[in-house]
C-alpha positions in Angstrom: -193.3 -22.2 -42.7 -190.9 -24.6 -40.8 -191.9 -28.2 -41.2 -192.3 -30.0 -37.8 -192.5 -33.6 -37.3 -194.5 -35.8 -35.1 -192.8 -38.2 -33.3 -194.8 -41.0 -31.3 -193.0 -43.3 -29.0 -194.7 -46.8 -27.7 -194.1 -49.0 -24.5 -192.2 -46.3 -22.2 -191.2 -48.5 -19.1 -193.6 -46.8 -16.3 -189.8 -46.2 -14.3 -188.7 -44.4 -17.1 -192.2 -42.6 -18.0 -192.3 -41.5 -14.4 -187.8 -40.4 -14.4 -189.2 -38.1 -17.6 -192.1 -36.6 -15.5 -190.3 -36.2 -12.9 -187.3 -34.2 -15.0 -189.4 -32.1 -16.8 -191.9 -30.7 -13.4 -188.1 -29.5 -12.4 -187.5 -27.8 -15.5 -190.8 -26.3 -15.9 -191.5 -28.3 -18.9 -194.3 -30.4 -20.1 -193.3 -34.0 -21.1 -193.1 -33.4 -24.8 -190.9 -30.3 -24.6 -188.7 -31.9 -22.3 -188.6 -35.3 -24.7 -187.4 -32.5 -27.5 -185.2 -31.0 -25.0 -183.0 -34.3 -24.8 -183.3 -35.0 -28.3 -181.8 -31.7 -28.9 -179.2 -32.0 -26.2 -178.3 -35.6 -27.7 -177.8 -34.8 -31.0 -176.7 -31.1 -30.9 -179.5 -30.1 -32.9 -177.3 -30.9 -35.5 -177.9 -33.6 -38.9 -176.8 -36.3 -39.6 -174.1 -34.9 -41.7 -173.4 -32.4 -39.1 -172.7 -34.9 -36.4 -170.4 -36.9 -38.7 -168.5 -34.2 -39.6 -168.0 -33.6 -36.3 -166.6 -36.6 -35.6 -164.4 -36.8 -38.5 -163.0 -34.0 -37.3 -162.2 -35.0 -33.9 -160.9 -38.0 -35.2 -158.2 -35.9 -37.0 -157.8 -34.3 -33.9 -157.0 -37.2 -32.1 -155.1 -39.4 -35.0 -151.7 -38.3 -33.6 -152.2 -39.3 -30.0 -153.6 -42.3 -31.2 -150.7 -43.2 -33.1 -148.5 -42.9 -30.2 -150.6 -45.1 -28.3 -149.1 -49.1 -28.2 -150.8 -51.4 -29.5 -153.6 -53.1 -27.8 -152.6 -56.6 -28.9 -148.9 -55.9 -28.1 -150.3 -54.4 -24.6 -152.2 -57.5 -24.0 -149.5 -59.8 -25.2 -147.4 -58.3 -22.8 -149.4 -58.6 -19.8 -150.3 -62.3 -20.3 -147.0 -63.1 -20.9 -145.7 -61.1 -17.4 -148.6 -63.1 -15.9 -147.3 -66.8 -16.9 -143.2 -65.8 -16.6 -144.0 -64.6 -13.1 
C-alpha cells in the first residue's frame, strides 16, 4: 500500500483561491487534484535528491559556457568606466 500524505494549506489569498478554481473547472479537475497537479508539474515528481541531481548535472553541462563567459565584475568595471571616460 502506497503511503499518501495530507497536505493542508492556510490563508489562500481569495485572488489566488479563485485563479486555482478557476484553472482546475478548465482542466476538469477538482481543486485538490489540480493543487497536486502543480506540485507534480513543479517538482517533476521527482525527490529531493532527484531534483538535485538534476541540477548538478546541468550544471556540468553548462560549466564550459560558463567559463567562457567574462566576468561580471570585469563587465561592470568596464561599463562604468566607458560611462565616466565618455
Amino acid at each position: 500500500m502506497i503511503r499518501v500524505s495530507t497536505l493542508h494549506v492556510r490563508n489562500v489569498p481569495p485572488a489566488v483561491y479563485e485563479a486555482l478554481r478557476a484553472r482546475a473547472a478548465r482542466n476538469g479537475r477538482s481543486i485538490n487534484a489540480e493543487v497536486i497537479e502543480i506540485l507534480r508539474e513543479r517538482t517533476g515528481g521527482r525527490t529531493s535528491e532527484e531534483l538535485l541531481a538534476s541540477i548538478r548535472a546541468r550544471r556540468e553541462r553548462l560549466a564550459p559556457i560558463v567559463d567562457q563567459l567574462p566576468d561580471p565584475a570585469e563587465v561592470i568595471r568596464e561599463a562604468r568606466n566607458e560611462r565616466f571616460t565618455a
